[in-house]
N, CA, C and O of each residue as an XYZ file, in Angstrom:
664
protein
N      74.391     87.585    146.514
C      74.662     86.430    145.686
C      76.119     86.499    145.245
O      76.721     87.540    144.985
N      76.578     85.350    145.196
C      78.458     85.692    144.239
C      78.510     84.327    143.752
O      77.756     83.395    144.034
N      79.531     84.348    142.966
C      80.130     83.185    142.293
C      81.655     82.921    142.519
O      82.477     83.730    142.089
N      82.060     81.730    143.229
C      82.858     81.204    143.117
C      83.895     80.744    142.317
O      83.397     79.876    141.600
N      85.343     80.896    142.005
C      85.658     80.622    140.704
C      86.986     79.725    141.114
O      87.975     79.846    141.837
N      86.474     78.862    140.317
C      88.080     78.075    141.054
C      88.940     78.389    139.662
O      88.522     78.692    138.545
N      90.432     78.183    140.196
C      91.269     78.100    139.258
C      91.629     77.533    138.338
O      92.605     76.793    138.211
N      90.748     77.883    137.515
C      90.734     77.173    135.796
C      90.157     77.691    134.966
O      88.937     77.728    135.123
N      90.754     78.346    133.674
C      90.843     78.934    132.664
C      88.956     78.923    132.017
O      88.471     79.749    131.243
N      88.376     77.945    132.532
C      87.413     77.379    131.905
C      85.712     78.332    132.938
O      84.536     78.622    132.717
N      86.548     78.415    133.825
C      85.509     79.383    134.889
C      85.387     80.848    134.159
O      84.459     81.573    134.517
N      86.352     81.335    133.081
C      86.639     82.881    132.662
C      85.052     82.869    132.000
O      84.366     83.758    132.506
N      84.282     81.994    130.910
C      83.156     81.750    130.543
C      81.715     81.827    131.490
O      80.781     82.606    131.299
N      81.851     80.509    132.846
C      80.970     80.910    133.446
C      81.039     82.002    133.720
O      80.025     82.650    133.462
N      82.300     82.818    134.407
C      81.553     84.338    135.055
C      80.966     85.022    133.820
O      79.924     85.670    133.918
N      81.458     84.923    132.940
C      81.008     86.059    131.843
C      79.016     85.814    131.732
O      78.124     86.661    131.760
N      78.962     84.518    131.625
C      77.453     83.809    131.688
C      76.830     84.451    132.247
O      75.797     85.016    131.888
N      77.730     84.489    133.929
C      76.874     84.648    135.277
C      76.547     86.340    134.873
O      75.371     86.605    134.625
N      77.436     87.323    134.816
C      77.215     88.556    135.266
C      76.300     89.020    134.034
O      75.517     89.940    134.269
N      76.329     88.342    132.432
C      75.132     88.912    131.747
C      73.897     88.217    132.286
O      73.082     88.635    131.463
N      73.267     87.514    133.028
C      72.610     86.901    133.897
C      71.829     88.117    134.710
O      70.744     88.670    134.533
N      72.741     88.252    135.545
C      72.839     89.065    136.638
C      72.116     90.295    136.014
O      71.092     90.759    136.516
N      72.757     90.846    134.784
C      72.234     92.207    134.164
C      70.842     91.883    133.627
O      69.931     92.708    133.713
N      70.654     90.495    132.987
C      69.581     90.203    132.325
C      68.129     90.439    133.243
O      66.967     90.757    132.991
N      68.998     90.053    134.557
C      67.337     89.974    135.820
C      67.860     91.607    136.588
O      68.091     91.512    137.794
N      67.963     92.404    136.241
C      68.180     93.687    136.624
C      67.507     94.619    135.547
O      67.223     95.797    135.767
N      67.314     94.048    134.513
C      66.350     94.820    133.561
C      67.343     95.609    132.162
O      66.855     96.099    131.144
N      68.740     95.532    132.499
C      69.835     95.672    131.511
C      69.656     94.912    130.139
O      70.438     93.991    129.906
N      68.730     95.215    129.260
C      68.744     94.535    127.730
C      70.411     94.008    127.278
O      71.456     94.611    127.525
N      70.216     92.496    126.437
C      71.295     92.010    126.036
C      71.977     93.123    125.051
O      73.206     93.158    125.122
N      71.485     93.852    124.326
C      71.758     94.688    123.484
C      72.282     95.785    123.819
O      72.563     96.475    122.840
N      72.652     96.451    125.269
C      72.705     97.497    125.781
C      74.462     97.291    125.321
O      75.186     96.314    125.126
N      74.584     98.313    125.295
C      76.695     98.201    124.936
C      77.298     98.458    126.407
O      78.507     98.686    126.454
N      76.404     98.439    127.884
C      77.140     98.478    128.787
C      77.228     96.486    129.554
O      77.761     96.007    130.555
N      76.347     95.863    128.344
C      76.471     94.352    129.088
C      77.834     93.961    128.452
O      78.738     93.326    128.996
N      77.801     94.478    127.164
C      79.653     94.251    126.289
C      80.764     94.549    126.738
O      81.802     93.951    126.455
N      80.640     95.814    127.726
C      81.668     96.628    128.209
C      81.627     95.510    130.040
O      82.636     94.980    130.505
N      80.882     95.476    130.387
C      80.639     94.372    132.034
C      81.304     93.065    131.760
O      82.153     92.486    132.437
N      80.717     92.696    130.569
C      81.334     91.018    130.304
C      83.133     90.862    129.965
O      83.882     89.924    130.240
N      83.457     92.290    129.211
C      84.860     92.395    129.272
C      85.564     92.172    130.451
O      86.221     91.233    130.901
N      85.205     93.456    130.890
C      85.622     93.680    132.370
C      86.027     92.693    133.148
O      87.165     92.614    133.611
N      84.650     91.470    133.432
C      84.359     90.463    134.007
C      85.712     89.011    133.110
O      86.303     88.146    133.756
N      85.792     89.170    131.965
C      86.671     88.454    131.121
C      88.246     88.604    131.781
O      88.974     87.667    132.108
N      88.522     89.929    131.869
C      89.852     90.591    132.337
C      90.232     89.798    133.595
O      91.011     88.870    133.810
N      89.243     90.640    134.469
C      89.834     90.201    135.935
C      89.732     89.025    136.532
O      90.285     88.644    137.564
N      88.648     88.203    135.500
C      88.755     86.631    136.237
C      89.471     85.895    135.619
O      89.680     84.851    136.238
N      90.294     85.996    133.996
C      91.236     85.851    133.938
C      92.535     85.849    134.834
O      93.147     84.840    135.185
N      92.853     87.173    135.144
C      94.246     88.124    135.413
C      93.841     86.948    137.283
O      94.680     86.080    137.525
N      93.401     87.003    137.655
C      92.678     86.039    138.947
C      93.289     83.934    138.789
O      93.765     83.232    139.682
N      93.077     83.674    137.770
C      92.714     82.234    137.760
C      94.436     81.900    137.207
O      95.242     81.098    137.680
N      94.650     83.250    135.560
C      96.527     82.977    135.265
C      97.218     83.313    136.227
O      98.071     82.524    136.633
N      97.006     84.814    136.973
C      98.309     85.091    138.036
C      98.380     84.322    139.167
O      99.516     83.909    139.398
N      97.348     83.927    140.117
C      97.080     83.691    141.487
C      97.291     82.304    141.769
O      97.790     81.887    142.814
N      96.783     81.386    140.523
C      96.307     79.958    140.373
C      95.303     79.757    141.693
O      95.187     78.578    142.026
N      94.793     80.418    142.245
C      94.054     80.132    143.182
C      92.531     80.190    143.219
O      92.011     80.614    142.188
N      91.825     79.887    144.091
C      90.165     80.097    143.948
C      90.038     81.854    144.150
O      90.931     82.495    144.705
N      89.015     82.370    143.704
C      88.569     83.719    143.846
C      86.881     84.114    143.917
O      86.345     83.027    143.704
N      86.245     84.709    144.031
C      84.980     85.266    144.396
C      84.552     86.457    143.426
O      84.874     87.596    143.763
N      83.988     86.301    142.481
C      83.155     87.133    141.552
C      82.407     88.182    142.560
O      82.074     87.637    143.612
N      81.983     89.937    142.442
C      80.912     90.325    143.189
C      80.362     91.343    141.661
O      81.077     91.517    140.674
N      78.860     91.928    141.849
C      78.686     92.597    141.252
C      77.661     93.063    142.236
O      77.103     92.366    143.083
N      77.433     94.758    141.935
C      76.813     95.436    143.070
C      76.369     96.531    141.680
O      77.077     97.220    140.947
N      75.075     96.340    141.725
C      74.108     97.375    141.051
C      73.615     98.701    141.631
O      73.151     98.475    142.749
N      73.547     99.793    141.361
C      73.305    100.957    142.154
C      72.242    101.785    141.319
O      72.595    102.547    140.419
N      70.997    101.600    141.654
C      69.400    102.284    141.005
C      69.608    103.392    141.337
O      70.175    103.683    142.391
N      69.123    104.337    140.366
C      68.485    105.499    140.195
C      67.061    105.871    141.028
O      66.525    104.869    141.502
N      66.592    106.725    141.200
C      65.184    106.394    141.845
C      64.051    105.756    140.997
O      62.997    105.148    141.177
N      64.674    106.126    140.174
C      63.387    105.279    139.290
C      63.143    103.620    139.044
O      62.216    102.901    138.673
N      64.796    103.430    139.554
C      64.361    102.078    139.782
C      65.829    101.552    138.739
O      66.439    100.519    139.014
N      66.133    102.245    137.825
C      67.148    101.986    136.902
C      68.489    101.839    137.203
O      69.033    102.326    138.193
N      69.088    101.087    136.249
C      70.566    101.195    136.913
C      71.586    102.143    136.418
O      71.900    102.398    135.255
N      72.346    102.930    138.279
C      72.618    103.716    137.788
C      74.312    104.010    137.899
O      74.952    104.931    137.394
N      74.782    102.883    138.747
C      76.503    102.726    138.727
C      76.371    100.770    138.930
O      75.527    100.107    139.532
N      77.599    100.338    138.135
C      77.604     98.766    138.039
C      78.812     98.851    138.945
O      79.403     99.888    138.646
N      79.461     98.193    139.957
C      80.876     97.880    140.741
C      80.986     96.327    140.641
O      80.258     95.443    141.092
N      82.211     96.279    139.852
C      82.764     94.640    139.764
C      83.983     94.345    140.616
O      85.155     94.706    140.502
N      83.329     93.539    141.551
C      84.751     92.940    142.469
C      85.234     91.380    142.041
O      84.653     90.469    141.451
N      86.705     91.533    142.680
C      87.086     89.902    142.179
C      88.213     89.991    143.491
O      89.247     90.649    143.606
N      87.554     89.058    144.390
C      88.864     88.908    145.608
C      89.543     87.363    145.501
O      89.001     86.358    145.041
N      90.713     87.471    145.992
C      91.001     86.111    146.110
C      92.356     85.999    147.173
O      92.239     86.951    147.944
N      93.401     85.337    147.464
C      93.746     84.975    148.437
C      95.014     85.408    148.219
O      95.619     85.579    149.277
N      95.698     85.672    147.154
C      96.951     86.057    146.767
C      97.125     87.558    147.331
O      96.319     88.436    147.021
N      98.498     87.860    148.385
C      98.840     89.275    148.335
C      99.301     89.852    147.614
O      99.106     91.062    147.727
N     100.183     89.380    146.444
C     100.890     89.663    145.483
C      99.696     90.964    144.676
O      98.696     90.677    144.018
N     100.073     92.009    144.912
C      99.954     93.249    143.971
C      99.597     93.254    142.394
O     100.493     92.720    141.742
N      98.688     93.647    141.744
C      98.458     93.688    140.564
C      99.679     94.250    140.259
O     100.189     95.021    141.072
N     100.304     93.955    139.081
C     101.156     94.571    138.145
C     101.032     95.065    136.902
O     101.541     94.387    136.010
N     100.405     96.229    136.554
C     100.298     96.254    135.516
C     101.470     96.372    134.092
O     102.534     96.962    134.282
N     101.231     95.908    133.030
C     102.420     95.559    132.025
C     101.916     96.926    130.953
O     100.922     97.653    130.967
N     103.066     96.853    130.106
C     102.916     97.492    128.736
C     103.361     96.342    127.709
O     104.564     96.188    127.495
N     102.409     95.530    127.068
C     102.926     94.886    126.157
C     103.097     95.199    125.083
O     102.270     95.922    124.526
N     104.547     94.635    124.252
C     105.148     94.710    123.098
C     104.070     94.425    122.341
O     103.220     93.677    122.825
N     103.879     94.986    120.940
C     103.133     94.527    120.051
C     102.530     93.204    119.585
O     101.444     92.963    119.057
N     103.470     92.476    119.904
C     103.121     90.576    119.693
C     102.575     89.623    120.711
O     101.932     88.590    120.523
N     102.947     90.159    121.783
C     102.726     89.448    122.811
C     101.263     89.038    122.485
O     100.682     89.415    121.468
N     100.643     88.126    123.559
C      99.159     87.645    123.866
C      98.927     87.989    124.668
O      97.703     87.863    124.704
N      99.343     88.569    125.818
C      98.988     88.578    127.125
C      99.601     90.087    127.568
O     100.457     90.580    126.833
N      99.110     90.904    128.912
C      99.490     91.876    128.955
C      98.575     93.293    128.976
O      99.118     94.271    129.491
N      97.673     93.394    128.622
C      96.955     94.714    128.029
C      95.417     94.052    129.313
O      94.603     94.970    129.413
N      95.159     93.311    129.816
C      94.125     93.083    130.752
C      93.624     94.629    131.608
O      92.625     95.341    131.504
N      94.800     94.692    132.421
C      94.733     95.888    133.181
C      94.668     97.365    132.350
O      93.930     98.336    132.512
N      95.491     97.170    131.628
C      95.052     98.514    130.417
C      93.863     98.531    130.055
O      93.445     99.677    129.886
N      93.100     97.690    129.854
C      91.966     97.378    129.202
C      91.045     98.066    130.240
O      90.191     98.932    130.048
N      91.412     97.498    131.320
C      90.288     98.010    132.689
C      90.222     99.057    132.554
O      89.291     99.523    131.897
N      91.458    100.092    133.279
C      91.759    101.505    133.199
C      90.914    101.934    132.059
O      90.099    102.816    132.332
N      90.942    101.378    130.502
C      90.049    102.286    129.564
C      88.524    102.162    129.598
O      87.799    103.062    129.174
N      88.168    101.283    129.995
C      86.460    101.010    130.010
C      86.435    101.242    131.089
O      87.148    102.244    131.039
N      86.070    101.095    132.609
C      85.849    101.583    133.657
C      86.258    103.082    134.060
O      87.370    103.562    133.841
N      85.232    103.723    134.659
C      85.208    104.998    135.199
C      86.191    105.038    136.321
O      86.887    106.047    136.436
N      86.326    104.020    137.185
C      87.019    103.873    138.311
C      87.695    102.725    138.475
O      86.992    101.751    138.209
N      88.832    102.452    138.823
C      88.971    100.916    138.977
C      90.358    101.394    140.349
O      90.771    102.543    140.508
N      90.898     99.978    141.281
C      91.951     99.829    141.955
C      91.531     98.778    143.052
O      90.421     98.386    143.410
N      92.467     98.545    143.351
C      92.792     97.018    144.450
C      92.961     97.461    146.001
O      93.400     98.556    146.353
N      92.638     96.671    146.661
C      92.607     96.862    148.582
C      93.170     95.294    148.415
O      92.927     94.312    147.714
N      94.412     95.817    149.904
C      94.478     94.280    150.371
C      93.054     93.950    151.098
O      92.123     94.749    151.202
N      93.077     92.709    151.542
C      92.192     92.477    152.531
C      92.118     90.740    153.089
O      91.631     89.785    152.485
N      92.723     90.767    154.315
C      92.962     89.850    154.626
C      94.601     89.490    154.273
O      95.610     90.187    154.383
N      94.377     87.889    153.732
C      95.926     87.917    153.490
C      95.759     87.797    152.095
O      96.689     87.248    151.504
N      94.650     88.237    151.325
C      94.542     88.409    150.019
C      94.520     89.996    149.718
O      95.093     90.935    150.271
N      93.382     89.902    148.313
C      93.503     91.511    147.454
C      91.965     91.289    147.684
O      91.408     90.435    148.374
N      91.316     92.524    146.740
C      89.972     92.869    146.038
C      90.486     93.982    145.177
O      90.806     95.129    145.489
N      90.489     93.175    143.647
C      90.043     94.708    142.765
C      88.636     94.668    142.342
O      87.873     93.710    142.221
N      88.447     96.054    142.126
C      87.308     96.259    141.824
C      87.125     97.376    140.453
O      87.911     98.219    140.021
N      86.015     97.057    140.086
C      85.644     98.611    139.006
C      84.843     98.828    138.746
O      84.114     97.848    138.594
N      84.281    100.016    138.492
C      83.007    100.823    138.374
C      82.796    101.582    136.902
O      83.511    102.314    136.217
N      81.465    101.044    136.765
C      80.868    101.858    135.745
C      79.836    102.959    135.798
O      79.050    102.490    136.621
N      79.402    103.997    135.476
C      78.459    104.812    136.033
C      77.537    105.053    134.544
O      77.923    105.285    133.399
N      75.972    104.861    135.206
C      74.745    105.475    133.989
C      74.552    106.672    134.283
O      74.835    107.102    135.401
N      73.941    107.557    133.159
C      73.563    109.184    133.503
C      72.557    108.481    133.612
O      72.142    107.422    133.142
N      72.071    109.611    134.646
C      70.058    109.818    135.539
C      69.513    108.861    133.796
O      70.133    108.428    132.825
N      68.725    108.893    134.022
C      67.439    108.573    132.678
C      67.106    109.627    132.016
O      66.520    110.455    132.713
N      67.283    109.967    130.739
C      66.957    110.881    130.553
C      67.529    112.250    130.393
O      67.036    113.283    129.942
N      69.096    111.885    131.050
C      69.936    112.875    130.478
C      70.522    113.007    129.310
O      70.269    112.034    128.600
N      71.258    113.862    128.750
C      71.897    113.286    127.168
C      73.118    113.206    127.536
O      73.693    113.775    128.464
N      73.530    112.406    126.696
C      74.960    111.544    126.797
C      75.419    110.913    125.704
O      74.730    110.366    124.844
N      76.492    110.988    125.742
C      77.814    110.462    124.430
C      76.754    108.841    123.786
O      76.407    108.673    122.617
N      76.481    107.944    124.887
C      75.953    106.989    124.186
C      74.775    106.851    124.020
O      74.532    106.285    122.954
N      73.385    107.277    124.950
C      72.601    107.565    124.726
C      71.707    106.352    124.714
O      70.645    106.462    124.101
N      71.955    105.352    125.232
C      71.460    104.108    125.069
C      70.425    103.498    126.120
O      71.080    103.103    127.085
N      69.054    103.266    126.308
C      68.263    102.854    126.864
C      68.283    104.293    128.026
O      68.070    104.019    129.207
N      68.456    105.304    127.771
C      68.147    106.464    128.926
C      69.564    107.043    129.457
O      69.559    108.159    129.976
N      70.752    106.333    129.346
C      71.676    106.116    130.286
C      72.550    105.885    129.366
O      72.214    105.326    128.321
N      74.064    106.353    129.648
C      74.862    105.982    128.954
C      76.582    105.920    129.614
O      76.906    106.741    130.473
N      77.226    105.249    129.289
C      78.457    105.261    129.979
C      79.493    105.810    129.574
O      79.900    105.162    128.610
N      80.425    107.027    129.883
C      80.724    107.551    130.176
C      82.794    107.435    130.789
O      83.351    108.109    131.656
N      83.469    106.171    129.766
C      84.684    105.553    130.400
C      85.740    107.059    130.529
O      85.842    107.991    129.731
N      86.240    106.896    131.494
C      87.099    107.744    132.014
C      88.843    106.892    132.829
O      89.007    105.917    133.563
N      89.858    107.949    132.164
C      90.672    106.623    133.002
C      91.021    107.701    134.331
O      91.041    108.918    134.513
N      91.277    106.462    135.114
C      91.682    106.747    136.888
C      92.864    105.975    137.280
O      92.770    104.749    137.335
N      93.936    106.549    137.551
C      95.140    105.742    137.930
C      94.831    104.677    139.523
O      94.527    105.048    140.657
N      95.072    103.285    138.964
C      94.939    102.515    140.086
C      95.865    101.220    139.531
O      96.788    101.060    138.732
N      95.232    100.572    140.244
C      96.324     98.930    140.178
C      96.217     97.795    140.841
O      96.338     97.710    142.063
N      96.029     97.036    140.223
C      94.757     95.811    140.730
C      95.393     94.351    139.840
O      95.951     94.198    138.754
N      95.052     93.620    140.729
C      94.966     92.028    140.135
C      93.519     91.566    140.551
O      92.756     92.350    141.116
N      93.210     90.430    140.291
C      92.022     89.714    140.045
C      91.732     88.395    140.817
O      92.684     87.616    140.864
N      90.617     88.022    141.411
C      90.394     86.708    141.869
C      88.677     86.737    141.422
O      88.151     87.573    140.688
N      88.085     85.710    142.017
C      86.514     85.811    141.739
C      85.338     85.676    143.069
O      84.940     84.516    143.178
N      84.922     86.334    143.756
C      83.313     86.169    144.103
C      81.913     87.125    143.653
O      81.974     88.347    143.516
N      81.014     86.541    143.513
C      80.591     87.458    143.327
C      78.842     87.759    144.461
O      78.482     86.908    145.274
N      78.244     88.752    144.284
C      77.746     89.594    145.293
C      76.971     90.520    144.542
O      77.413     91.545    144.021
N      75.296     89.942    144.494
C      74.646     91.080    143.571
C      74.084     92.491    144.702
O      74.785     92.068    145.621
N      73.753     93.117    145.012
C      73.244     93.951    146.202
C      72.463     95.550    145.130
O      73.192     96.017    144.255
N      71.493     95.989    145.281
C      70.761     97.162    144.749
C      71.129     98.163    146.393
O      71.202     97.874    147.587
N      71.263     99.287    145.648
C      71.101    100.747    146.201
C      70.844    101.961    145.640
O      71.345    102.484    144.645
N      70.086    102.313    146.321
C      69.049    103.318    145.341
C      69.905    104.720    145.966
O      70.108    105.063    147.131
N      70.253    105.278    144.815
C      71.210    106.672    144.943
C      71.011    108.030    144.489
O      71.869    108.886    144.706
């Protein structure tokens, strides 16, 4: 499944809709603090996608079960048609804009960009402990775990639900 996002400021909402959606029919409670930390995510890059690129993009989200059936790594893609390289900024204190990609790097376990085609794909990953392990958050069995990983990414939108049991 994916979502389409054309270029307009006003699509940054639907995806956010779509991917707590997405978590909602995956069994992810609204209350879980990893649908807060997904919908960011999802806020960032289909932003950083629709301001930098002005172009259409492709939302993906790819769920990865535990054996038990639970979820146990989230991967958010956003491709779109622009080659132009994520850039990431350090913004001055005032600015509005700027801290997107920082933002990624701190909530995602993994994040970075592939060309592909005559466009990009960034992507980023979140990971749950097994069920049942203990963990910093401790929340519904599973908890996340942000770690930063040097990468560098811009944004477009499709999206792409897919389960794999790991």
């Amino acid at each position: 499944m994916q979502l389409e996002i054309r270029p307009d400021p006003a699509e940054v909402g639907r995806a956010r809709r779509w991917a707590r959606s997405r978590l909602a029919g995956s069994g992810i409670g609204a209350d879980d603090p990893l649908v807060e930390t997904l919908t960011l995510l999802v806020s960032e890059l289909v932003t950083n996608a629709v301001v930098h690129t002005g172009r259409p993009a492709v939302l993906g989200l790819l769920l990865s079960a535990h054996r038990d059936g639970s979820v146990g790594r989230l991967r958010l893609e956003v491709a779109d048609a622009s080659a132009c390289p994520p850039a990431p900024r350090c913004a001055d204190g005032d600015e509005t804009g700027g801290r997107g990609l920082a933002l990624v790097e701190c909530l995602a376990d993994r994040w970075g960009w592939t060309h592909e085609g005559v466009g990009k794909r960034i992507w980023c990953e979140l990971d749950r402990e097994t069920p049942g392990a203990a963990g910093a958050a401790g929340v519904g069995g599973g908890a996340m775990t942000p770690a930063v990983y040097p990468a560098g990414s811009a944004v477009t939108g499709v999206a792409v639900v897919a389960y794999e049991v790991v």
